[in-house]
HTML snippet that shows the backbone in 3Dmol.js (N, CA, C, O; Angstrom):
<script src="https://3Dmol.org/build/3Dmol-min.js"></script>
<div id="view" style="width:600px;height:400px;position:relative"></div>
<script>
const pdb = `
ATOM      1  N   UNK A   1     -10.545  42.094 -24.941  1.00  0.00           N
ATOM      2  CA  UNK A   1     -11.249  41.404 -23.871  1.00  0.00           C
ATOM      3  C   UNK A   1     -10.255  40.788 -22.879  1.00  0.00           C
ATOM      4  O   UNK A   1     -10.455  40.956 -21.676  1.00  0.00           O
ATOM      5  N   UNK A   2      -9.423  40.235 -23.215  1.00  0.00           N
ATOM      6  CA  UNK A   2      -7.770  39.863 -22.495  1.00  0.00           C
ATOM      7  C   UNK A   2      -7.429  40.538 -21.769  1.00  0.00           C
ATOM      8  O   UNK A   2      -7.118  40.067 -20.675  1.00  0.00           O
ATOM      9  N   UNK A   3      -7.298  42.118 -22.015  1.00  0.00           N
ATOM     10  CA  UNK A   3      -6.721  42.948 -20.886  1.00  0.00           C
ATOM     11  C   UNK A   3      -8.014  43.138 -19.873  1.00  0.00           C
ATOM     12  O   UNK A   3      -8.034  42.703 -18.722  1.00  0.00           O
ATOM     13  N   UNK A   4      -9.208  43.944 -20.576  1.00  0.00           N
ATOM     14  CA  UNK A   4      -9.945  43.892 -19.167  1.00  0.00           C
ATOM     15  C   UNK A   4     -10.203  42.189 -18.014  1.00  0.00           C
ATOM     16  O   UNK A   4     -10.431  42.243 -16.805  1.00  0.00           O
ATOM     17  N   UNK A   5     -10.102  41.121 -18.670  1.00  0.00           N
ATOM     18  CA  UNK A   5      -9.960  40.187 -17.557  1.00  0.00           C
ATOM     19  C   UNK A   5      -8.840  40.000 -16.576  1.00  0.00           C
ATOM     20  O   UNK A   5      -8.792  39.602 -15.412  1.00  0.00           O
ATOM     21  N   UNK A   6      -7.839  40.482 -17.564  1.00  0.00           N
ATOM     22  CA  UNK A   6      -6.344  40.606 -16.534  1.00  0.00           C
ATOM     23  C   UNK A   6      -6.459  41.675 -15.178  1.00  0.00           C
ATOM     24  O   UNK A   6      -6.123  41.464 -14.013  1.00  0.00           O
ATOM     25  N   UNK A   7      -7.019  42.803 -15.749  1.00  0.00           N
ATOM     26  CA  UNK A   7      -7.080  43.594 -15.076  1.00  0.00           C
ATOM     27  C   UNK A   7      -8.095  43.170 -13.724  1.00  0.00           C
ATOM     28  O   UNK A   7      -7.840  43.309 -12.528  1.00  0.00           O
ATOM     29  N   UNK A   8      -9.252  42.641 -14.332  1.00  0.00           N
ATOM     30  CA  UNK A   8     -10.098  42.421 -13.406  1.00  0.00           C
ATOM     31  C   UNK A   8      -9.900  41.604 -12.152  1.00  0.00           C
ATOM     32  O   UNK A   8     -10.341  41.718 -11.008  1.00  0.00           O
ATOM     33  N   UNK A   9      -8.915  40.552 -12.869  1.00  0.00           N
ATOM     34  CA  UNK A   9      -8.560  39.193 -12.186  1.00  0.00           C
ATOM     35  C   UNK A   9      -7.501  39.992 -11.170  1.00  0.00           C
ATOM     36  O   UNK A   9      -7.463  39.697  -9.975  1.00  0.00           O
ATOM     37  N   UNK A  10      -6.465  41.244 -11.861  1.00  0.00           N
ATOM     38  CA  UNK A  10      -5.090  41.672 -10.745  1.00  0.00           C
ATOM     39  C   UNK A  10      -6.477  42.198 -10.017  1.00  0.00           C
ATOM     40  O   UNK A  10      -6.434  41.503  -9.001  1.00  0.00           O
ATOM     41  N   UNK A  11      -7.447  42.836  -9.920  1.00  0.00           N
ATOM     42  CA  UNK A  11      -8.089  43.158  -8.808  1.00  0.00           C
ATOM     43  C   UNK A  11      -8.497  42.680  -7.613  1.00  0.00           C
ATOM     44  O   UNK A  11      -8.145  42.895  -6.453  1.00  0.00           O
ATOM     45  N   UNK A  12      -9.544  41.787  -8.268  1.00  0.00           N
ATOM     46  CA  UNK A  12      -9.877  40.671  -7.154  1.00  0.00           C
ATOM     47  C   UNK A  12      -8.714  39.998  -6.350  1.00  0.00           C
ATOM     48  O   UNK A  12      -8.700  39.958  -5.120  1.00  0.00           O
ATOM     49  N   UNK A  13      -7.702  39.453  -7.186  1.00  0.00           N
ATOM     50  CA  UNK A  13      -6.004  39.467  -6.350  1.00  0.00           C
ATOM     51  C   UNK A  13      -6.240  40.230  -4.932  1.00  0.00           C
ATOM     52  O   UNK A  13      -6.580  39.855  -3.810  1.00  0.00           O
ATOM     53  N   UNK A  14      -5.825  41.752  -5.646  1.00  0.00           N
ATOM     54  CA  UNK A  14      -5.278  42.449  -4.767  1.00  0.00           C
ATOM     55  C   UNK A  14      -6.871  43.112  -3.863  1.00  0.00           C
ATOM     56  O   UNK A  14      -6.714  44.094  -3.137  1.00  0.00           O
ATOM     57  N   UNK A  15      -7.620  42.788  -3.934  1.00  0.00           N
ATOM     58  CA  UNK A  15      -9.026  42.944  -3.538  1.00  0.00           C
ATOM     59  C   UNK A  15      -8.993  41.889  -2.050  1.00  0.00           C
ATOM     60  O   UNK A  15      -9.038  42.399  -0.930  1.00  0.00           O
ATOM     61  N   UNK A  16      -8.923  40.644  -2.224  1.00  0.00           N
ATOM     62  CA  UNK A  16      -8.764  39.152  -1.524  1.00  0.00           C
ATOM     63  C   UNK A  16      -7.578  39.518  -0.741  1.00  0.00           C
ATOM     64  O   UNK A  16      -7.855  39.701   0.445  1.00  0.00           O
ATOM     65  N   UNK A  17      -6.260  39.692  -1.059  1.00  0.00           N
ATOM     66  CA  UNK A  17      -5.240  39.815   0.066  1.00  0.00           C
ATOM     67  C   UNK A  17      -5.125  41.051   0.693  1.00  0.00           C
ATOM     68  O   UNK A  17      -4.241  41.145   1.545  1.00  0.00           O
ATOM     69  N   UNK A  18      -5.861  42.073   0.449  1.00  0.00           N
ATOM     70  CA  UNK A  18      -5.647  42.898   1.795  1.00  0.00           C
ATOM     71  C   UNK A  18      -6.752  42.821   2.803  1.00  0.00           C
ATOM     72  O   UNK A  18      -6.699  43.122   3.995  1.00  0.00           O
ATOM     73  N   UNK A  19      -8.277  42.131   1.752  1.00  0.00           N
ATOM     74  CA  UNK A  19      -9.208  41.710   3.173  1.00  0.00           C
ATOM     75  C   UNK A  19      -8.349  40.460   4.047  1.00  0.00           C
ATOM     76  O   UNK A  19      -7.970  40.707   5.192  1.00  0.00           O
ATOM     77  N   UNK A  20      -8.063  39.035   3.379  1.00  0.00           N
ATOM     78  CA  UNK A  20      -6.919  38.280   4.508  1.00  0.00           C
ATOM     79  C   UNK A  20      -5.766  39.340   4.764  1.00  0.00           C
ATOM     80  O   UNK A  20      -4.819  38.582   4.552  1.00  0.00           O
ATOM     81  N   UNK A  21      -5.288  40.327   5.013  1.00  0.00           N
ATOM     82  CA  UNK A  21      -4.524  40.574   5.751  1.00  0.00           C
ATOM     83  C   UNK A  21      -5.202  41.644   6.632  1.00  0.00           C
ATOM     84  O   UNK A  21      -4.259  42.157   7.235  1.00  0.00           O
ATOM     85  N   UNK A  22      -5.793  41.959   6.836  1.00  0.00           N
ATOM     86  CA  UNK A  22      -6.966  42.794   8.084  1.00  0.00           C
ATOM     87  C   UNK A  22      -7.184  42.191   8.982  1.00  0.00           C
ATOM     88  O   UNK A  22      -7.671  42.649  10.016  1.00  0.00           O
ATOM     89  N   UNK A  23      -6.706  40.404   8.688  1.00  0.00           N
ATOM     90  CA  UNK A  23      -7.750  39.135   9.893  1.00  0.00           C
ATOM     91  C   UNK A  23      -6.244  39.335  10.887  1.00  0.00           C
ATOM     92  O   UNK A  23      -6.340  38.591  11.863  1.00  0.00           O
ATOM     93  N   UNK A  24      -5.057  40.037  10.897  1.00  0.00           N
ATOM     94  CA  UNK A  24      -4.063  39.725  11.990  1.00  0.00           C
ATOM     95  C   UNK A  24      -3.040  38.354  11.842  1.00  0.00           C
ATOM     96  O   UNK A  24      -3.186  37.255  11.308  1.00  0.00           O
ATOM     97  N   UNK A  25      -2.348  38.762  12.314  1.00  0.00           N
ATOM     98  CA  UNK A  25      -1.485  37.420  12.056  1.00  0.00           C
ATOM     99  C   UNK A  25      -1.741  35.963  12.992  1.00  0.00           C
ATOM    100  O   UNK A  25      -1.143  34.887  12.999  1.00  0.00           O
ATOM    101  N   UNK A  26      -2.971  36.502  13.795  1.00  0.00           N
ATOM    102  CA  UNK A  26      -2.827  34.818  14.488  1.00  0.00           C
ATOM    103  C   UNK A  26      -4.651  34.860  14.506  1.00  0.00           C
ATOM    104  O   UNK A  26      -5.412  34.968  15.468  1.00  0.00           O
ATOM    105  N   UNK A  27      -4.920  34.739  13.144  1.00  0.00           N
ATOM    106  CA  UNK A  27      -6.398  34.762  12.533  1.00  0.00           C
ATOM    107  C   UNK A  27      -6.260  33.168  12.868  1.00  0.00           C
ATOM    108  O   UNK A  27      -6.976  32.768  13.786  1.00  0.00           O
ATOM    109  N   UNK A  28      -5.438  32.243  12.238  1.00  0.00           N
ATOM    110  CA  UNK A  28      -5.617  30.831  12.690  1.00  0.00           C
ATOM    111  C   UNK A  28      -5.987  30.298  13.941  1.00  0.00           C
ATOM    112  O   UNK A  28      -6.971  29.600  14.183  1.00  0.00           O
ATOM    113  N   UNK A  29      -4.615  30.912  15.154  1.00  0.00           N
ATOM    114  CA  UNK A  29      -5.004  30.512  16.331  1.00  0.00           C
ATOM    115  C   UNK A  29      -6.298  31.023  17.132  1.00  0.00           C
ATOM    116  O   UNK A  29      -6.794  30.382  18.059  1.00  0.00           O
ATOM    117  N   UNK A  30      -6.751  32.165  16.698  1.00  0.00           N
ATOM    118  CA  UNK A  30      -8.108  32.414  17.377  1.00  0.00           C
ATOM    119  C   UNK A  30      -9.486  31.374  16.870  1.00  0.00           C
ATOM    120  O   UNK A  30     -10.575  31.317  17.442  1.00  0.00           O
ATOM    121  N   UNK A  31      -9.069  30.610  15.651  1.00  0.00           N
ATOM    122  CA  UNK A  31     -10.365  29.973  15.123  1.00  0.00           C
ATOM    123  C   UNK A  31     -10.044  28.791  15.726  1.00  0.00           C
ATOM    124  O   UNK A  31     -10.983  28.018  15.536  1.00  0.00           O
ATOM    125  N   UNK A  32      -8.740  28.011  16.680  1.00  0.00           N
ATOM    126  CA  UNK A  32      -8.928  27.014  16.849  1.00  0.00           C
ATOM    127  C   UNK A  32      -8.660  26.979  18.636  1.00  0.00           C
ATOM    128  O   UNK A  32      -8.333  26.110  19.445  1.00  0.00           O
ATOM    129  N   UNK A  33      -8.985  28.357  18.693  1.00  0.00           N
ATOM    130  CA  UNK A  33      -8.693  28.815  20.655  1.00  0.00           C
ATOM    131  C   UNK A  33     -10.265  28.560  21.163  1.00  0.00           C
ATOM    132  O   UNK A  33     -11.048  28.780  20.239  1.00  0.00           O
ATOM    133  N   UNK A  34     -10.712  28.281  22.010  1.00  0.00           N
ATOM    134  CA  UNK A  34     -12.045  27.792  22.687  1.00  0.00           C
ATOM    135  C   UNK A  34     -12.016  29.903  22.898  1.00  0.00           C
ATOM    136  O   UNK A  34     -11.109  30.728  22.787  1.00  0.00           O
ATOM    137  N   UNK A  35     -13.598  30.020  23.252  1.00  0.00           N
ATOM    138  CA  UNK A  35     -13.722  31.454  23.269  1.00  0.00           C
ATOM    139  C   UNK A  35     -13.470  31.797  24.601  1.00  0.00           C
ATOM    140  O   UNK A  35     -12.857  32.841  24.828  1.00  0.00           O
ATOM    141  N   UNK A  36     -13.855  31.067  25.534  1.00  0.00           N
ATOM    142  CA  UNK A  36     -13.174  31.157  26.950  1.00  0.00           C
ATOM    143  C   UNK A  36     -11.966  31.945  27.731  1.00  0.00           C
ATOM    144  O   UNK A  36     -11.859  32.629  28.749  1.00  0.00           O
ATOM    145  N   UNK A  37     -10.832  31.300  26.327  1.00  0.00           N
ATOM    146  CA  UNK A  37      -9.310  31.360  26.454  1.00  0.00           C
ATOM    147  C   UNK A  37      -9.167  32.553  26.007  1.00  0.00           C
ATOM    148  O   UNK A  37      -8.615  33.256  26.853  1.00  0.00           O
ATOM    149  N   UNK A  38      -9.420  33.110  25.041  1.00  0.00           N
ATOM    150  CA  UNK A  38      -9.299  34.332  24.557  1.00  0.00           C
ATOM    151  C   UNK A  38      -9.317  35.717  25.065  1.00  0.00           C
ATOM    152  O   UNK A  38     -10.411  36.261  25.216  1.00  0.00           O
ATOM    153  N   UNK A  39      -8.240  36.341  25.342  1.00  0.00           N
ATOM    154  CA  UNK A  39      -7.773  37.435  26.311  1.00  0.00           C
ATOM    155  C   UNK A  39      -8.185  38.939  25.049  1.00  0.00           C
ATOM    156  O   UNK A  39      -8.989  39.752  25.506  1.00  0.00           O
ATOM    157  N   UNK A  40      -7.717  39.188  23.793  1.00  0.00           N
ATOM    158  CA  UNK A  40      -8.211  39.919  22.863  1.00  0.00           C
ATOM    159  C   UNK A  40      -7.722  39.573  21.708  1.00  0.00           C
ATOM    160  O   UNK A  40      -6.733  38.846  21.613  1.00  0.00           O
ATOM    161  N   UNK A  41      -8.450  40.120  20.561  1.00  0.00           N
ATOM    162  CA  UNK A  41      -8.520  40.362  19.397  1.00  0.00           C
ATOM    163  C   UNK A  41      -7.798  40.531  18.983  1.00  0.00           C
ATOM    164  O   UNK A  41      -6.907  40.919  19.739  1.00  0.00           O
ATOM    165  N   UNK A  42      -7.377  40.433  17.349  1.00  0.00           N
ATOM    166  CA  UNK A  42      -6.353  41.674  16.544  1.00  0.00           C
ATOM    167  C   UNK A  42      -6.746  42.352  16.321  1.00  0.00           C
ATOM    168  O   UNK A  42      -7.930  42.187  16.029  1.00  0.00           O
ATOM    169  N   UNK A  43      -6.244  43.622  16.241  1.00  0.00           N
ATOM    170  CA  UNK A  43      -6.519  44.462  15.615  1.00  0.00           C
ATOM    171  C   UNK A  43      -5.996  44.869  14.278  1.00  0.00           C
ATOM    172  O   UNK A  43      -4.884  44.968  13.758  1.00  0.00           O
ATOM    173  N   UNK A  44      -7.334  45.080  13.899  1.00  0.00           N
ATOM    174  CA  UNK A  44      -6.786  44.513  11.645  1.00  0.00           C
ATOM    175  C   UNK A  44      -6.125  47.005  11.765  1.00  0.00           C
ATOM    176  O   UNK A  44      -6.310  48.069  12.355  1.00  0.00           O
ATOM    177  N   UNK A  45      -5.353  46.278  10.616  1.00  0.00           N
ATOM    178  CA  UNK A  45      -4.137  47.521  10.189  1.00  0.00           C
ATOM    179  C   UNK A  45      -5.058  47.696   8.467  1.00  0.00           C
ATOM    180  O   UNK A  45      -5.104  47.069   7.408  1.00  0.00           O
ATOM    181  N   UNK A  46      -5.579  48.763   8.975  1.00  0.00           N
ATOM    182  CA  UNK A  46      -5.932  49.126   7.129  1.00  0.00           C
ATOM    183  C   UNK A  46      -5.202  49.690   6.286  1.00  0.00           C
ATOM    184  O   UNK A  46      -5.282  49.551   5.066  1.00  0.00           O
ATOM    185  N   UNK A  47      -4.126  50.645   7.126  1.00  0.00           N
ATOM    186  CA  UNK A  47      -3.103  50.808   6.095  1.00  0.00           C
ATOM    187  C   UNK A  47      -2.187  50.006   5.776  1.00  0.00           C
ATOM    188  O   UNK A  47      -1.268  50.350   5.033  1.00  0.00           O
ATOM    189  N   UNK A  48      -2.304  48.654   6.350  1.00  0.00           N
ATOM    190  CA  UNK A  48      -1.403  47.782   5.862  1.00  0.00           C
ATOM    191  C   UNK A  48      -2.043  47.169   4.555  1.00  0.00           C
ATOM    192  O   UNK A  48      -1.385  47.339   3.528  1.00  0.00           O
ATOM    193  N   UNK A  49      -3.242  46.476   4.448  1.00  0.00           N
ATOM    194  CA  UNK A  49      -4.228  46.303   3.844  1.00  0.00           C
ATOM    195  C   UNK A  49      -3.946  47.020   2.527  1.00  0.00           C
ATOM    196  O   UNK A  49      -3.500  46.540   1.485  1.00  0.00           O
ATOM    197  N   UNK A  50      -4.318  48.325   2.813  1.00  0.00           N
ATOM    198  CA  UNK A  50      -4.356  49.116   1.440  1.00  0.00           C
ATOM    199  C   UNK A  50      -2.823  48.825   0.710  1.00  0.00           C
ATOM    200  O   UNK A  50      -2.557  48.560  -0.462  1.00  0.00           O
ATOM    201  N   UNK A  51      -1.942  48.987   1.899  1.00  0.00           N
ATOM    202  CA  UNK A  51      -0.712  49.236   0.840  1.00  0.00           C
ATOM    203  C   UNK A  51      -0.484  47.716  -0.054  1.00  0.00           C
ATOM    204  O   UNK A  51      -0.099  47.570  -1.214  1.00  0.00           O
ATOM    205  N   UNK A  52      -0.879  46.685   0.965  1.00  0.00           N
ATOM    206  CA  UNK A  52      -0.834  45.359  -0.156  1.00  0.00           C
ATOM    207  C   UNK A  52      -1.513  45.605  -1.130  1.00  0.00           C
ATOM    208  O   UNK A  52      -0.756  45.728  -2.092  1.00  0.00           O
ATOM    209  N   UNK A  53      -2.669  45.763  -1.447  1.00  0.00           N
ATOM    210  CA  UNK A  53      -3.410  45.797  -2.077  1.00  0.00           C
ATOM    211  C   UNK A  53      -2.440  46.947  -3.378  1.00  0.00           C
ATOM    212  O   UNK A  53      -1.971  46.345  -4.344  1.00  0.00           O
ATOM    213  N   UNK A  54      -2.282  48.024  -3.330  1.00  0.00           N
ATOM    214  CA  UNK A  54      -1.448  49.265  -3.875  1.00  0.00           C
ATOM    215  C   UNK A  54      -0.049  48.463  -4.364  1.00  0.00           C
ATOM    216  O   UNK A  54       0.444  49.011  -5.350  1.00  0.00           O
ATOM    217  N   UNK A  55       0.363  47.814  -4.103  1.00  0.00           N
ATOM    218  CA  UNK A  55       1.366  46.771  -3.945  1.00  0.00           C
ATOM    219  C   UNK A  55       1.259  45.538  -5.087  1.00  0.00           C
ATOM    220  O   UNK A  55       2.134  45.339  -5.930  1.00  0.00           O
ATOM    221  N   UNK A  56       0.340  44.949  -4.989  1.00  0.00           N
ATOM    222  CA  UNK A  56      -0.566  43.893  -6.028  1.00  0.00           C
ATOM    223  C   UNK A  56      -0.339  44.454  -6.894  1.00  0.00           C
ATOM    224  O   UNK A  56       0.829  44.391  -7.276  1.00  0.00           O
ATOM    225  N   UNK A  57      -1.138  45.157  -7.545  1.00  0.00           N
ATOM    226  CA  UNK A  57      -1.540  46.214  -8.446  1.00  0.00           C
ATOM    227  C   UNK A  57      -0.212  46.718  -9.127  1.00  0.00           C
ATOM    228  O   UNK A  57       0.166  46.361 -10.243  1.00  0.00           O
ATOM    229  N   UNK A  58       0.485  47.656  -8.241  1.00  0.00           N
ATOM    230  CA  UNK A  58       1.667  48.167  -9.407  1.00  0.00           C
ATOM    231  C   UNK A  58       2.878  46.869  -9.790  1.00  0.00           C
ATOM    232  O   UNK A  58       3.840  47.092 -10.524  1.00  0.00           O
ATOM    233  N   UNK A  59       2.601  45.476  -9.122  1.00  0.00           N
ATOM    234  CA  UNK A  59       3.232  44.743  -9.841  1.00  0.00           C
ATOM    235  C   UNK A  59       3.006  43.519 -10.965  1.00  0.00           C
ATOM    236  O   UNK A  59       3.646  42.582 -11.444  1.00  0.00           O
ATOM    237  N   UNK A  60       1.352  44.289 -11.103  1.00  0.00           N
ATOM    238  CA  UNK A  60       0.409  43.825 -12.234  1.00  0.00           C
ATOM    239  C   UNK A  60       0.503  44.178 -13.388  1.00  0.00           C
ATOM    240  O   UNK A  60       0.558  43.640 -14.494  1.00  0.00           O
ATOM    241  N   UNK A  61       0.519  45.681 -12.765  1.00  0.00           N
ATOM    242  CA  UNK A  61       1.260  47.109 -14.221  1.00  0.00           C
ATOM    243  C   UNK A  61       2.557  46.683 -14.617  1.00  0.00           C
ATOM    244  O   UNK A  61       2.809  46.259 -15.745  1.00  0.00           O
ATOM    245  N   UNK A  62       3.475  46.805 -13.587  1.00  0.00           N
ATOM    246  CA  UNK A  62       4.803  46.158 -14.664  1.00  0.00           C
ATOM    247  C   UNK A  62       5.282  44.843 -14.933  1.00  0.00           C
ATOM    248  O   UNK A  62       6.357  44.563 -15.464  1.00  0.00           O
ATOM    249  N   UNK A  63       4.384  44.039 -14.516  1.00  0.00           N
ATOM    250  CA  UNK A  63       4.566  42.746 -15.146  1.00  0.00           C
ATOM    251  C   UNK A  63       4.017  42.686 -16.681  1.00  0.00           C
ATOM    252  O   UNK A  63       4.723  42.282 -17.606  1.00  0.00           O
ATOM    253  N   UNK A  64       2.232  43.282 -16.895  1.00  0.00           N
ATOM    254  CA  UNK A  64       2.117  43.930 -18.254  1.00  0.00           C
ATOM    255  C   UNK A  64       2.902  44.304 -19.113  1.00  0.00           C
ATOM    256  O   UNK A  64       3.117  43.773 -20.203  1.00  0.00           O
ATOM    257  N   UNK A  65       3.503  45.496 -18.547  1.00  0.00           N
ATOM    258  CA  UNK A  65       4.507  46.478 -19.389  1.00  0.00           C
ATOM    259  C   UNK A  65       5.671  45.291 -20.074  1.00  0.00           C
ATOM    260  O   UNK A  65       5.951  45.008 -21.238  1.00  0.00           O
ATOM    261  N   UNK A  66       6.163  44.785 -18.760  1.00  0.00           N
ATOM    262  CA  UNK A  66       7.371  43.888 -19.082  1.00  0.00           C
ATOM    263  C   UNK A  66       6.923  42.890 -20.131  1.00  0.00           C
ATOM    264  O   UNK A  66       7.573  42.859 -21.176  1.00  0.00           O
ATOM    265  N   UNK A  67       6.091  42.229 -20.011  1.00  0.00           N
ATOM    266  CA  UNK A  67       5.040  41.553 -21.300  1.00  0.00           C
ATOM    267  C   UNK A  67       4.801  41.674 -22.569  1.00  0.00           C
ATOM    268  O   UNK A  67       5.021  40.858 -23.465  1.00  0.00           O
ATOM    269  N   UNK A  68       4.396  42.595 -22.620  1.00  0.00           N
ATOM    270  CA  UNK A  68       4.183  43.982 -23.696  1.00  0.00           C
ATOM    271  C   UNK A  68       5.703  44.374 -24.415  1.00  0.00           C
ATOM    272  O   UNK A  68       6.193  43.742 -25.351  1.00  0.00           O
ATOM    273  N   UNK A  69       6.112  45.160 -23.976  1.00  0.00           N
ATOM    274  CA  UNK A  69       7.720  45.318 -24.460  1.00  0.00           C
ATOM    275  C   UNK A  69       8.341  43.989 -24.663  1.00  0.00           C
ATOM    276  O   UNK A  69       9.064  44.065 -25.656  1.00  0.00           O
ATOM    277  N   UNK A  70       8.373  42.477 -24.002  1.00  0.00           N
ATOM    278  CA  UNK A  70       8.489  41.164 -24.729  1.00  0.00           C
ATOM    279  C   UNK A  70       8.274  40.693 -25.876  1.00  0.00           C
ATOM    280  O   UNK A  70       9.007  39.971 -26.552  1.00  0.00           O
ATOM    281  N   UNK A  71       6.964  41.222 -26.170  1.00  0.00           N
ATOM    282  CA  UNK A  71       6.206  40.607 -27.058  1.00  0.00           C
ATOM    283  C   UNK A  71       6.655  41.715 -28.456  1.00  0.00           C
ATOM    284  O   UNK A  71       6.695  41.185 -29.566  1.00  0.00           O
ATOM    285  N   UNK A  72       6.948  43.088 -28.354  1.00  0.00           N
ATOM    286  CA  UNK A  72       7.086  43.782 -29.460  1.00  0.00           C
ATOM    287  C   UNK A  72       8.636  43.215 -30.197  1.00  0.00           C
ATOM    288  O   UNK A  72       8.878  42.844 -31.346  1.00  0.00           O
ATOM    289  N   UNK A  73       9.359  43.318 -29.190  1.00  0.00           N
ATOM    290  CA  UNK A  73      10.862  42.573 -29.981  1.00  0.00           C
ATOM    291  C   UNK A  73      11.003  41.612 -30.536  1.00  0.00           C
ATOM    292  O   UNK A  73      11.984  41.344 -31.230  1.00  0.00           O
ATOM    293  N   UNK A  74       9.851  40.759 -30.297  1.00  0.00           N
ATOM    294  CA  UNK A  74       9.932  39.294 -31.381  1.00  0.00           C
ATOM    295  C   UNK A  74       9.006  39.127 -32.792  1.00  0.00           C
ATOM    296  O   UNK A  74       9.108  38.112 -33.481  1.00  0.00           O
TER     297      UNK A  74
END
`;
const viewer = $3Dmol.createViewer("view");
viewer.addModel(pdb, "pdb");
viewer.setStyle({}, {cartoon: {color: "spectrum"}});
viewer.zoomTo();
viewer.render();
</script>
């Protein structure tokens, strides 16, 4: 039951930071810019997105592994 929550939990992780990274890097200053002022948008990068996300993930797997192989030597 341990591993599927780990797993579940590296998901949602890596689930959560590639939707915040789709919002652009000046997601802050547009929420505190009057709408007036505002000349355009970001434009959200999905392959950036994915690769965080792809990113999360394989350092979920070898943090496991590394875990795992810890735990057998003692």
């Amino acid at each position: 039951m341990r591993k599927f929550f780990y797993w579940l939990t590296s998901l949602a992780i890596a689930v959560l930071a590639a939707g915040a990274s789709e919002q652009g890097d000046d997601a802050a200053e547009i929420l505190w810019t009057p709408a007036s002022q505002l000349n355009a948008l970001p434009v959200p990068e999905p392959s950036r997105a994915v690769l965080l996300g792809i990113g999360i993930m394989a350092i979920a797997f070898t943090y496991r592994k590394a875990w795992i192989n810890l735990k057998r030597k003692d």
